[in-house]
Backbone as CSV, one residue per row, in Angstrom:
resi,resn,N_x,N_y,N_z,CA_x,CA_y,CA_z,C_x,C_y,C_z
1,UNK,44.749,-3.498,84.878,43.851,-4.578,84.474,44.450,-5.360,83.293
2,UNK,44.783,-4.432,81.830,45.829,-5.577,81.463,46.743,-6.193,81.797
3,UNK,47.631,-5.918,83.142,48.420,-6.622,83.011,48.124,-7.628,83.768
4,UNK,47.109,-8.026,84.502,46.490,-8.854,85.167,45.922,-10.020,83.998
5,UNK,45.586,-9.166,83.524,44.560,-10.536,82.401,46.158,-11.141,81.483
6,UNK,47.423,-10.340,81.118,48.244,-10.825,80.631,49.043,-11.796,81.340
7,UNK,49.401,-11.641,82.554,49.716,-13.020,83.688,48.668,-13.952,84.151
8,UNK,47.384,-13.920,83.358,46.567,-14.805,83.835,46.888,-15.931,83.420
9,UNK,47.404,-16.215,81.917,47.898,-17.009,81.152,46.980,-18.027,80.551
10,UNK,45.747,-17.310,81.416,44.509,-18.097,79.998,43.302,-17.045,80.544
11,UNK,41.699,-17.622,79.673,41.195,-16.275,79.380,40.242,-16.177,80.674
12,UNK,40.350,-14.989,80.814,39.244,-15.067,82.172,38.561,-13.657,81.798
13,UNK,37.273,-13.926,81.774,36.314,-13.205,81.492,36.407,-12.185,82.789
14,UNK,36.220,-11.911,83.485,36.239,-10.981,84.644,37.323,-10.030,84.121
15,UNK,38.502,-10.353,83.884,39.472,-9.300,83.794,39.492,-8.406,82.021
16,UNK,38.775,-9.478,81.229,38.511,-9.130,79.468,37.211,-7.802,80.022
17,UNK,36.205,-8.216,80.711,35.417,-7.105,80.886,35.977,-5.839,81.434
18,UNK,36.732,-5.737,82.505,37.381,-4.994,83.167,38.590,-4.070,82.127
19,UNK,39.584,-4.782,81.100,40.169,-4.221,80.354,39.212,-3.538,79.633
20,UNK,37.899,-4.460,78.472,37.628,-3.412,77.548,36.973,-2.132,78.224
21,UNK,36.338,-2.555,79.321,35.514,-1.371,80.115,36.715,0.098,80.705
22,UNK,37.708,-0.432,81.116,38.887,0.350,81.127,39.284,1.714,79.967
23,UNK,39.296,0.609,78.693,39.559,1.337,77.435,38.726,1.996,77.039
24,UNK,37.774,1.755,76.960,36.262,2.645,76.653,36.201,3.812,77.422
25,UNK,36.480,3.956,78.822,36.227,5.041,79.838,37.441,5.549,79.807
26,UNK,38.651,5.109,79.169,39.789,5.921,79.032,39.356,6.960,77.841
27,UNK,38.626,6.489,76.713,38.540,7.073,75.431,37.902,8.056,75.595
28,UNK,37.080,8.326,77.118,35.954,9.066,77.454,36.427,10.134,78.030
29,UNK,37.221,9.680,78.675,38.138,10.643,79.678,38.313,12.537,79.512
30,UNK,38.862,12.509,77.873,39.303,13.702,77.233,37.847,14.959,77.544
31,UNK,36.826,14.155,77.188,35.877,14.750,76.955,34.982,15.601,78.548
32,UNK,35.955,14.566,79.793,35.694,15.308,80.905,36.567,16.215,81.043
33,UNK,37.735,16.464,81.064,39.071,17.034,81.233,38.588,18.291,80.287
34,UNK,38.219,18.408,79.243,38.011,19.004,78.325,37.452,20.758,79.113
35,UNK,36.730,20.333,79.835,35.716,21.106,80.771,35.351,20.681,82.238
36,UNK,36.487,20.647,82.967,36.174,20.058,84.455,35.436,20.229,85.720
37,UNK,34.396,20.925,85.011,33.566,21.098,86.115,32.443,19.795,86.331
38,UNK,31.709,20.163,87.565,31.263,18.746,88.176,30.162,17.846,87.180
39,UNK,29.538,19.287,86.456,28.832,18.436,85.009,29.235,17.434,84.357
40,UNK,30.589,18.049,83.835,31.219,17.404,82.438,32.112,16.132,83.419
41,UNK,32.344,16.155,84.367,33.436,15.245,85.275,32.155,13.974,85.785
42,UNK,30.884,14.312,85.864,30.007,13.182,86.042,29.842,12.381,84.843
43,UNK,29.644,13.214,83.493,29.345,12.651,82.549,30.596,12.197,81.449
44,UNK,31.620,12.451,81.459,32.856,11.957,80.929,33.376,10.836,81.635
45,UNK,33.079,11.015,83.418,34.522,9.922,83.774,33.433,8.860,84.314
46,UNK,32.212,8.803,84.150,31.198,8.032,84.346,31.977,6.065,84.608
47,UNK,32.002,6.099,83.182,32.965,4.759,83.381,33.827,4.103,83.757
48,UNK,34.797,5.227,83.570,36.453,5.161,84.460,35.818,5.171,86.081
49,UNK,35.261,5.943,86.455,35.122,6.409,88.058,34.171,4.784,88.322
50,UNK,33.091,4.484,87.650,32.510,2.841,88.113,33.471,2.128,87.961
51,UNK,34.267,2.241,87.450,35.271,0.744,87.278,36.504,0.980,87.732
52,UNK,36.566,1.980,89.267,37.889,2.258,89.611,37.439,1.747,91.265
53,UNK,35.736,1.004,91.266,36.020,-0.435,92.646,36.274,-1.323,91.938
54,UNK,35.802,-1.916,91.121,35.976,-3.155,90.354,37.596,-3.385,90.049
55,UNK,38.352,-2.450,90.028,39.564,-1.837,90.189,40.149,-2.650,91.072
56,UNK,39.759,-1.615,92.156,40.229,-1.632,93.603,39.913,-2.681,94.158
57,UNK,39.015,-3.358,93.790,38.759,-4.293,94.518,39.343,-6.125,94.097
58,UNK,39.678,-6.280,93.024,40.355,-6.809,92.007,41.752,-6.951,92.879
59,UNK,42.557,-5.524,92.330,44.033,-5.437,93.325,44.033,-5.648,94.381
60,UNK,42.835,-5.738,95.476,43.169,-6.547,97.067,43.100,-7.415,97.202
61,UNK,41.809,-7.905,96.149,42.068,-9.526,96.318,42.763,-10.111,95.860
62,UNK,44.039,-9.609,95.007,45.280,-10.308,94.039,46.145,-10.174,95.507
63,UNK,46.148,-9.124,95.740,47.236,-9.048,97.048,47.135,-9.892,98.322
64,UNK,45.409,-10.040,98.230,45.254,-10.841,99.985,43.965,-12.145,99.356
65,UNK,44.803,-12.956,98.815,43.651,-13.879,98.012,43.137,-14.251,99.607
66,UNK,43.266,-14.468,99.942,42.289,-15.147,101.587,41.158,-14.647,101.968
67,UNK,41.296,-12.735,101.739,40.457,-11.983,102.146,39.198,-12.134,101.429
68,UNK,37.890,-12.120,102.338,36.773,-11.968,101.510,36.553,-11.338,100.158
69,UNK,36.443,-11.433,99.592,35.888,-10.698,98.221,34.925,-9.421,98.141
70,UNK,33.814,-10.209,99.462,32.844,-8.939,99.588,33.490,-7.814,100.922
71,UNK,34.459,-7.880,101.209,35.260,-6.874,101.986,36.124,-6.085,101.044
72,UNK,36.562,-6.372,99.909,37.074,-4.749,99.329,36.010,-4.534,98.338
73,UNK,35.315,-5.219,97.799,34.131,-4.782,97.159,33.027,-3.530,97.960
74,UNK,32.695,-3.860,99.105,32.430,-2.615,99.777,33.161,-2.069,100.227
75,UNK,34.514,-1.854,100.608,34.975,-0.439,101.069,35.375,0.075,99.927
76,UNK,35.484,-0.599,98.225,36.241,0.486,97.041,34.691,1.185,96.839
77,UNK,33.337,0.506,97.239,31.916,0.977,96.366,32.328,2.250,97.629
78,UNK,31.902,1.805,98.845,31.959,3.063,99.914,32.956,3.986,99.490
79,UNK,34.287,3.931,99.205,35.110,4.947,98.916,34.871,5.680,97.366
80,UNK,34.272,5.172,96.496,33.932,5.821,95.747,32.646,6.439,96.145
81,UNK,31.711,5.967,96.400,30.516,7.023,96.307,30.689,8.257,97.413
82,UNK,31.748,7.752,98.438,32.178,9.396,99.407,32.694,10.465,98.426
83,UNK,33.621,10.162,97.433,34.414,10.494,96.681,33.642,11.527,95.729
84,UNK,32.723,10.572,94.766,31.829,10.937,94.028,31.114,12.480,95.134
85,UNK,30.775,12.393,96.109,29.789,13.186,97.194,31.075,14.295,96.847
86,UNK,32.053,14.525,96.813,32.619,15.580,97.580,32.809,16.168,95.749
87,UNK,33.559,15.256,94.870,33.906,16.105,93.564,33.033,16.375,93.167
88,UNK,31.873,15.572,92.204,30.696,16.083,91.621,29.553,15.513,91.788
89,UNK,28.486,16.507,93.295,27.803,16.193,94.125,26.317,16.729,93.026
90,UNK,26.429,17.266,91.744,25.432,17.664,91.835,24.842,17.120,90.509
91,UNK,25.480,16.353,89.511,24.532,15.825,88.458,24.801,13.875,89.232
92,UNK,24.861,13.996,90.200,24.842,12.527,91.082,23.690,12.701,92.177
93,UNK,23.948,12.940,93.295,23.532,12.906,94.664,21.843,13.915,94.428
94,UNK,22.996,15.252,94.144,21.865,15.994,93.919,20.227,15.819,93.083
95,UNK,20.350,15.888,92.023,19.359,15.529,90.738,18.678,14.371,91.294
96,UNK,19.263,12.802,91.596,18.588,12.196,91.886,17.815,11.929,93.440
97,UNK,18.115,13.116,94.131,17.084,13.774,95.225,16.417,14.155,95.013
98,UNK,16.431,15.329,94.041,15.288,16.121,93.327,14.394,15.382,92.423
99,UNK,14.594,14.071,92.129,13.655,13.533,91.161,13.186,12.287,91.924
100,UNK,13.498,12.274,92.655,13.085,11.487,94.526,11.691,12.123,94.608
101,UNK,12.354,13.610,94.995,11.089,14.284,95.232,10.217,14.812,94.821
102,UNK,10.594,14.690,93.555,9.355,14.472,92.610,8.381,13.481,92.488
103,UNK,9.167,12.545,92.366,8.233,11.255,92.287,7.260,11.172,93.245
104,UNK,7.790,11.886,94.428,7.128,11.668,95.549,6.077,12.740,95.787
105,UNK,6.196,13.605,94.863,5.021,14.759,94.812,5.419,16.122,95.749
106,UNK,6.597,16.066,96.494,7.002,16.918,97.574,7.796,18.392,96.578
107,UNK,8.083,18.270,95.124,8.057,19.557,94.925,7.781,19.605,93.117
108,UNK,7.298,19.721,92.385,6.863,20.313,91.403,7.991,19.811,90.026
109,UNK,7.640,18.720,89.281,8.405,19.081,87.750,9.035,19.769,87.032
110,UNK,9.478,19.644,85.775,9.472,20.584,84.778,8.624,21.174,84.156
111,UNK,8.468,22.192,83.493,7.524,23.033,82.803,7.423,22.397,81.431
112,UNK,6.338,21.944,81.420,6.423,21.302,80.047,6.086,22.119,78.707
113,UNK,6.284,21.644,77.665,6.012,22.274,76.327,5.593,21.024,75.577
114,UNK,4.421,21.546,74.864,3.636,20.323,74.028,3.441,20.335,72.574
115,UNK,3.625,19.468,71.542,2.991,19.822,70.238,2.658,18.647,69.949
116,UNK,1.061,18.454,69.543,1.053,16.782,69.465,1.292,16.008,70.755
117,UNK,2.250,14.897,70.414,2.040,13.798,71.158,3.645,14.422,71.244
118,UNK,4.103,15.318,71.184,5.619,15.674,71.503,5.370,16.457,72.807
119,UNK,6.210,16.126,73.723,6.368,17.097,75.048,7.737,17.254,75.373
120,UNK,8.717,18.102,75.870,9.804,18.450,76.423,10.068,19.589,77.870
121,UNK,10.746,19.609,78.574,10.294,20.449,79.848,11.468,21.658,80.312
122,UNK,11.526,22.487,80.192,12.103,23.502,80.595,11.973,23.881,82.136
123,UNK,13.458,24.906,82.785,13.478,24.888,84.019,12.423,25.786,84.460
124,UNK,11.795,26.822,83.814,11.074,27.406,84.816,9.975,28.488,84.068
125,UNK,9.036,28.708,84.698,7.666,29.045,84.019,8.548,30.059,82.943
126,UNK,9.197,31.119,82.784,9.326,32.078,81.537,9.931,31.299,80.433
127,UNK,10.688,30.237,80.740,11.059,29.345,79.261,10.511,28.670,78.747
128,UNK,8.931,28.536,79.722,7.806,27.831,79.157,7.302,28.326,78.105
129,UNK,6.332,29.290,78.886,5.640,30.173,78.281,6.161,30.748,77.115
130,UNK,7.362,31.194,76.948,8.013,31.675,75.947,8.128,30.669,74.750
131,UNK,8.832,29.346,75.203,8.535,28.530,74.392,7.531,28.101,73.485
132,UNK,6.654,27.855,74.333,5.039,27.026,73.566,4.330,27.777,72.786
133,UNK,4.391,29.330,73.251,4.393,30.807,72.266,4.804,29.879,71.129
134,UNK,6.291,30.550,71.131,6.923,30.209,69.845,6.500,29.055,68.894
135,UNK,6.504,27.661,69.687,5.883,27.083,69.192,4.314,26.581,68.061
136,UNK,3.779,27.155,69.458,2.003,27.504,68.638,1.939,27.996,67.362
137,UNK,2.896,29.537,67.458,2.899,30.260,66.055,3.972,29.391,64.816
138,UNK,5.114,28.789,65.506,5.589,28.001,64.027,4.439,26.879,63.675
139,UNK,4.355,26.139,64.741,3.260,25.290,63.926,2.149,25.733,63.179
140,UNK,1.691,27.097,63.196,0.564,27.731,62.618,1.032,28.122,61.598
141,UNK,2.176,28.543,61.514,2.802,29.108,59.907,3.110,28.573,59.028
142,UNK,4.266,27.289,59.435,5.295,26.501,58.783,4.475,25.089,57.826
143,UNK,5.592,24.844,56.962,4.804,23.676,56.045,5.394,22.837,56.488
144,UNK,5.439,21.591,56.064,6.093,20.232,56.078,7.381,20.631,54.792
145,UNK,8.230,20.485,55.502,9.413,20.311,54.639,10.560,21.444,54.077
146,UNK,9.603,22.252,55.088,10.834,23.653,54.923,11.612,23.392,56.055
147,UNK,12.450,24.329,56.178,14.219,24.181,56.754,14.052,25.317,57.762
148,UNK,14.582,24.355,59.140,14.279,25.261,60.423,15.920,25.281,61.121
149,UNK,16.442,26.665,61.374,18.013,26.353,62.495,17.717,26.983,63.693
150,UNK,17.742,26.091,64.485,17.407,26.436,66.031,19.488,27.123,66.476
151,UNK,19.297,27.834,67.285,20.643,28.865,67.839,20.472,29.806,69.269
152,UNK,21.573,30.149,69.500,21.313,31.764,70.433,21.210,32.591,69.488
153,UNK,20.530,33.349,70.502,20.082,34.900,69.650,21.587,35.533,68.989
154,UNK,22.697,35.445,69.641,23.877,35.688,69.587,25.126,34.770,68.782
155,UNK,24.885,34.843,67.257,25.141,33.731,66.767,26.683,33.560,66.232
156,UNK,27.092,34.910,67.162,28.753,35.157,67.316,28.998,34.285,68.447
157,UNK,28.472,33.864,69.231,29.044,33.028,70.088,27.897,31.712,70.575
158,UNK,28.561,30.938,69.911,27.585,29.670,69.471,28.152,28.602,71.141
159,UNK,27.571,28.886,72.207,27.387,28.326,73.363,26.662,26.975,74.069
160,UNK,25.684,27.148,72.925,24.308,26.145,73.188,23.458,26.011,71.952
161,UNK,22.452,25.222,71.660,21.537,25.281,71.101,20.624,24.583,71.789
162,UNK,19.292,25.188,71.759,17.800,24.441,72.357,17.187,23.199,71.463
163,UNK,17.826,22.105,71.342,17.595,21.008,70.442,16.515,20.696,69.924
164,UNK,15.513,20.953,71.333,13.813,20.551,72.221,13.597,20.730,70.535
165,UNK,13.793,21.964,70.273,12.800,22.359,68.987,12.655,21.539,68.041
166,UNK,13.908,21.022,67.357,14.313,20.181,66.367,13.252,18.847,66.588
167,UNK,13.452,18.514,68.003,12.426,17.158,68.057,10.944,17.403,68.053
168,UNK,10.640,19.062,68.034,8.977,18.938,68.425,8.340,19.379,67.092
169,UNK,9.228,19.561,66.165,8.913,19.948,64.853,9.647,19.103,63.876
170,UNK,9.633,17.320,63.806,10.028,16.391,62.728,9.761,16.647,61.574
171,UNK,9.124,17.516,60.795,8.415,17.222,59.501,9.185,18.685,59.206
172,UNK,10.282,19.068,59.980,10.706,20.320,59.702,12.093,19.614,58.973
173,UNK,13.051,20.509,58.058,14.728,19.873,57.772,15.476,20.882,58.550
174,UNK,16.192,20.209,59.359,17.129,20.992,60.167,18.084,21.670,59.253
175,UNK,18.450,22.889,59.550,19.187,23.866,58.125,20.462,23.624,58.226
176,UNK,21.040,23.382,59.283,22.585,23.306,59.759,23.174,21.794,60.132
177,UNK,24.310,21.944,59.723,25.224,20.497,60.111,25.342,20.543,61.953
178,UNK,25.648,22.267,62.482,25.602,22.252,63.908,24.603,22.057,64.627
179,UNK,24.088,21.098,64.708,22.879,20.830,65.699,22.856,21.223,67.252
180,UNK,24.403,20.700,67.598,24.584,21.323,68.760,25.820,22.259,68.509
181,UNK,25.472,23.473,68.749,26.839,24.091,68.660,27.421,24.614,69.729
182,UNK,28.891,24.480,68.733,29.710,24.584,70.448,30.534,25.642,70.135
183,UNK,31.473,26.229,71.243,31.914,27.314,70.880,33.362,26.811,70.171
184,UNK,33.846,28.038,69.265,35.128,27.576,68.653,34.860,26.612,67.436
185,UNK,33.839,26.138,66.861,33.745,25.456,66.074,32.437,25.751,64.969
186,UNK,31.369,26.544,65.514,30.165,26.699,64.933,30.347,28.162,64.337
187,UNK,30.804,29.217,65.248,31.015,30.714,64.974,32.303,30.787,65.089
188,UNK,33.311,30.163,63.959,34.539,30.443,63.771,34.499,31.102,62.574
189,UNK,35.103,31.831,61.937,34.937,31.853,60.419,35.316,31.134,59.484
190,UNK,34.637,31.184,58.436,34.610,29.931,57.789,33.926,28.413,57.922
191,UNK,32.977,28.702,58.990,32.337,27.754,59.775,31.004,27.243,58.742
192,UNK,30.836,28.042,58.083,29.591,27.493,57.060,28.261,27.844,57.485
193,UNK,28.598,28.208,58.890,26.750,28.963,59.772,26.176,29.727,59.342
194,UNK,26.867,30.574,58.566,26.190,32.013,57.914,25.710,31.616,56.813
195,UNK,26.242,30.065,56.102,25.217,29.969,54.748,23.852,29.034,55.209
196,UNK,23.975,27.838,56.055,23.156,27.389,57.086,21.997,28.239,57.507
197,UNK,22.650,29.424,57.800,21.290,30.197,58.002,20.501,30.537,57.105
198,UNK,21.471,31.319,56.187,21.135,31.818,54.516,20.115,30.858,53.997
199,UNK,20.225,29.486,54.517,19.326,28.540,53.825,17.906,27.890,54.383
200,UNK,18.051,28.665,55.723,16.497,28.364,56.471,15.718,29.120,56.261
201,UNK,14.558,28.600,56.427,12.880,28.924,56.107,12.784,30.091,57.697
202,UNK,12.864,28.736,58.638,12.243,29.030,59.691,13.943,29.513,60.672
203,UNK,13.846,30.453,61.776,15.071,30.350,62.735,14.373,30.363,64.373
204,UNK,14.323,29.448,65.307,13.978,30.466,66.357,15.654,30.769,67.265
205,UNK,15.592,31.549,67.761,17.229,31.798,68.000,16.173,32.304,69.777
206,UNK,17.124,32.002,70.936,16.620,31.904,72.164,17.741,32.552,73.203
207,UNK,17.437,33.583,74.243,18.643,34.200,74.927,18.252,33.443,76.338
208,UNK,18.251,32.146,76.603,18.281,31.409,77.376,19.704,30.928,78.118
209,UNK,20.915,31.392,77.758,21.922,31.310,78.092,22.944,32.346,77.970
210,UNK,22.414,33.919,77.363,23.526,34.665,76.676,24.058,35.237,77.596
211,UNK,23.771,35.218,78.811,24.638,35.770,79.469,25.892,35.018,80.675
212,UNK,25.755,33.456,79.938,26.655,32.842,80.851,27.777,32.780,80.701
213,UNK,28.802,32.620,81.536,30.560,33.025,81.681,31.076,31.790,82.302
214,UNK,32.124,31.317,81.297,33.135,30.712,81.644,34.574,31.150,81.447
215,UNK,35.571,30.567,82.208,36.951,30.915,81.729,37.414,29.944,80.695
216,UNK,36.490,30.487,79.419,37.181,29.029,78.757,36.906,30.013,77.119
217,UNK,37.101,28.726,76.115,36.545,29.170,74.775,35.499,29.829,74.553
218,UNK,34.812,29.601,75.390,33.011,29.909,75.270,32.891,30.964,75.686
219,UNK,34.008,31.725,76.340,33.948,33.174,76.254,34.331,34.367,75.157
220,UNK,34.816,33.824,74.301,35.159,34.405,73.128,33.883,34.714,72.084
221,UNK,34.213,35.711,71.361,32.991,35.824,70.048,33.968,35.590,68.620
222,UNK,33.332,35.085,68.193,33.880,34.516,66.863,33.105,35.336,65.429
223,UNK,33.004,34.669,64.357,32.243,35.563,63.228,30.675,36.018,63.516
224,UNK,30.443,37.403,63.302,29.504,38.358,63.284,28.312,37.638,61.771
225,UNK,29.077,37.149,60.907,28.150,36.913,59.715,26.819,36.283,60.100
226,UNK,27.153,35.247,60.739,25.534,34.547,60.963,24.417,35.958,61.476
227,UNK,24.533,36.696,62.099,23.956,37.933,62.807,23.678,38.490,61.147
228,UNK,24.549,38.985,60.933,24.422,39.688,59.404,23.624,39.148,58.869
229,UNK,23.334,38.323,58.713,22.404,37.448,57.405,21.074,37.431,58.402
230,UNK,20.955,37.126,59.610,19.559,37.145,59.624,19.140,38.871,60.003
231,UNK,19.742,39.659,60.534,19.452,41.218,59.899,19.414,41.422,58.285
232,UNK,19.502,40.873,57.112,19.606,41.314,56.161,18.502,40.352,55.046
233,UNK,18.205,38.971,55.966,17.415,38.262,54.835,16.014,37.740,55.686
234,UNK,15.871,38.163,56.364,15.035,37.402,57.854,14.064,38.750,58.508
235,UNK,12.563,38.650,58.805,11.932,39.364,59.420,11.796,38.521,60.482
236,UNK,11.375,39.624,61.620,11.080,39.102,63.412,9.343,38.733,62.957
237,UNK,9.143,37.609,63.248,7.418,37.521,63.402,7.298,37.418,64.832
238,UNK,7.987,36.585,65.912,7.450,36.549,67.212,8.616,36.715,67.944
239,UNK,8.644,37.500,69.294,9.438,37.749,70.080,8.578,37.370,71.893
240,UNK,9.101,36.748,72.331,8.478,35.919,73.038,9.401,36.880,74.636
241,UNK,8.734,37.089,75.544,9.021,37.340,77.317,10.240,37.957,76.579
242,UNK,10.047,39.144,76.357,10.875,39.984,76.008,12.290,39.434,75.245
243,UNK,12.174,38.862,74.307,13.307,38.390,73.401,14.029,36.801,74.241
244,UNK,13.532,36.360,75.343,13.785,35.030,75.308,13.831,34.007,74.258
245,UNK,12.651,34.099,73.654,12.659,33.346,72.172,11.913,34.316,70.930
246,UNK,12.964,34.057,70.414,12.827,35.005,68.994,12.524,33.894,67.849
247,UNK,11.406,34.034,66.936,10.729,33.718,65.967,11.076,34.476,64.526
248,UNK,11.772,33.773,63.535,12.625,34.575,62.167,11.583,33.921,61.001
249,UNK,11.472,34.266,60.269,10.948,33.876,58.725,11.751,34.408,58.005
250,UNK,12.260,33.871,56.855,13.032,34.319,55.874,12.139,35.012,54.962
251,UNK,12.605,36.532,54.511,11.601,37.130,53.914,12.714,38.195,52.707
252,UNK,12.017,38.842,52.068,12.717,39.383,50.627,14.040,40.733,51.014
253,UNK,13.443,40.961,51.691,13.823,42.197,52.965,14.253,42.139,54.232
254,UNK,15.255,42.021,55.261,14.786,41.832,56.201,14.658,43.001,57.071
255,UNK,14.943,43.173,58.497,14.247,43.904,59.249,16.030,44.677,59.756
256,UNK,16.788,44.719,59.286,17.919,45.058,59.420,18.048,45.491,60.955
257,UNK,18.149,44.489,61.623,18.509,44.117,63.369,19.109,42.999,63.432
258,UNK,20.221,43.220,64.238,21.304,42.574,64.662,19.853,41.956,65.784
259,UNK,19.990,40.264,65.732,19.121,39.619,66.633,20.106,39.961,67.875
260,UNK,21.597,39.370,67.947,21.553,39.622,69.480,21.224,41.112,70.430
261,UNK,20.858,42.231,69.740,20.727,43.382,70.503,18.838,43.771,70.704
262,UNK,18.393,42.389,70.319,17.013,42.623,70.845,16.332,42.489,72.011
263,UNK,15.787,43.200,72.907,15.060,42.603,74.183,16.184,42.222,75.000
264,UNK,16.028,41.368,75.812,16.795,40.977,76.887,18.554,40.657,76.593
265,UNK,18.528,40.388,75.255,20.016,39.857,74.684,21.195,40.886,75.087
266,UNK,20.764,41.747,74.470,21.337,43.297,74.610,22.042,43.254,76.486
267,UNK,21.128,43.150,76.929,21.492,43.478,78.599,21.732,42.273,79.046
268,UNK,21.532,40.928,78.784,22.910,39.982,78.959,24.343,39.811,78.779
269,UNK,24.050,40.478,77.241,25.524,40.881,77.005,26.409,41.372,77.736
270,UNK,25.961,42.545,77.854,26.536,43.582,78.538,26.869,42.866,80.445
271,UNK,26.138,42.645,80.771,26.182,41.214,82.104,27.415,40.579,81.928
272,UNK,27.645,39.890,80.595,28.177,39.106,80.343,29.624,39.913,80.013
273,UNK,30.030,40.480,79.679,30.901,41.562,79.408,31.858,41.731,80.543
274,UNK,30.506,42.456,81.482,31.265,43.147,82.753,31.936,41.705,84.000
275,UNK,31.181,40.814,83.609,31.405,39.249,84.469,33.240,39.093,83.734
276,UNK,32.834,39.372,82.503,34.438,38.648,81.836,35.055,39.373,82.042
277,UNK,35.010,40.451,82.257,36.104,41.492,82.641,36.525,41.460,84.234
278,UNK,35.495,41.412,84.713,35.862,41.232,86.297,36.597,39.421,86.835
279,UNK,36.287,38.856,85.658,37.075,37.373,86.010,38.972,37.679,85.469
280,UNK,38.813,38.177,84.491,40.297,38.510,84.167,40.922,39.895,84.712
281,UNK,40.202,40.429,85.578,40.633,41.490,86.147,41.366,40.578,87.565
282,UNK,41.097,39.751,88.009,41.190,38.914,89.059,42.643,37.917,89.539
């Protein structure tokens, strides 16, 4: 595309859109590659992959100026969306079937969670229920203006965080710079999480993911401290569908438990263990 707009030899808007749109979805690129599965490959190459008819369709008509315009315009849209169907069929094709059929009443929403005029929806009745638990009781406890860090129960391996919380409790101060944490960067040592924690009021920490496996960073465990500190400065007030969501108050004492070996965490782990071992056994 630049070099098209550079032999144009004056300015033509069609090909200026096409370059900066180019550069932008190049800059994006890393962030699919990063993690190539069909998730991260919908949502990284988003731009590059729309603007590779506009592309295609561009280069035929430079090659066959005679030819209709709207003849490679539909076969680059048709060849991409086959394309799209076969690499990553399921945050595309898929999802927006399922929310087809929603709309249409033919199968059932998300599970919602409410506080106020705040709502957010989880996949399935136990992350509800567990949730809005949790919820009910922070809003019953907590003040305006104390310091809340949402995490996994497992804060050696920082995979995910449940954000939902952060937005359904505004009048809360988020304790940590990691809002979303990722692995390799949140539970590294020296990462600053263990004072982050040290400095919240409130924690709910959630085993909504501890037992998932990749062949990647996110299989590794990194520093134990964040764990340490809430065994050592932190009591359990609520433990929700058997340790799905765990409820912390910072207290004088704490309850000297390693959060990830509570309730369900414990036997994800171990899930999670025997999965990584049997992938590198392979």
């Amino acid at each position: 595309a630049h070099r098209w707009y550079r032999r144009a030899g004056r300015p033509d808007g069609r090909l200026l859109v096409l370059v900066a749109g180019s550069l932008f979805g190049l800059g994006m690129l890393p962030q699919a590659l990063q993690r190539p599965d069909s998730t991260h490959l919908a949502w990284g190459s988003c731009i590059s992959v729309s603007l590779l008819a506009a592309a295609a369709a561009e280069a035929v008509a430079r090659r066959s100026p005679t030819t209709a315009r709207v003849k490679p315009w539909m076969a680059a849209t048709a060849l991409l969306g086959v394309g799209m169907l076969v690499v990553a069929p399921f945050f595309t094709y898929r999802y927006y079937l399922l929310q087809t059929r929603i709309s249409f009443g033919n199968k059932p929403g998300g599970f919602e969670v409410q506080r106020g005029e705040r709502r957010f929806y989880f996949g399935n009745e136990a992350l509800q229920r567990s949730s809005q638990a949790a919820i009910d009781d922070l809003d019953r406890l907590s003040t305006p203006g104390q310091r809340l860090l949402v995490g996994p129960a497992d804060l050696s391996r920082t995979i995910y965080s449940d954000v939902a919380f952060y937005y359904l409790f505004p009048e809360l101060e988020p304790a940590t710079f990691y809002i979303e944490m990722d692995p390799g960067l949140a539970d590294q040592e020296g990462s600053g999480l263990a004072d982050d924690v040290a400095s919240a009021d409130w924690l709910i920490l959630t085993n909504f993911w501890t037992g998932w496996y990749e062949p990647n960073a996110s299989a590794e465990f990194g520093s134990t401290e964040p764990n340490q500190v809430v065994a050592d400065q932190f009591c359990l007030v609520g433990n929700y569908e058997n340790a799905l969501v765990l409820l912390y108050q910072r207290c004088e004492e704490g309850d000297g438990v390693d959060p990830s070996t509570i309730g369900i965490g414990e036997q994800r782990r171990i899930d999670f263990e025997k999965e990584k071992a049997k992938r590198q056994a392979e």
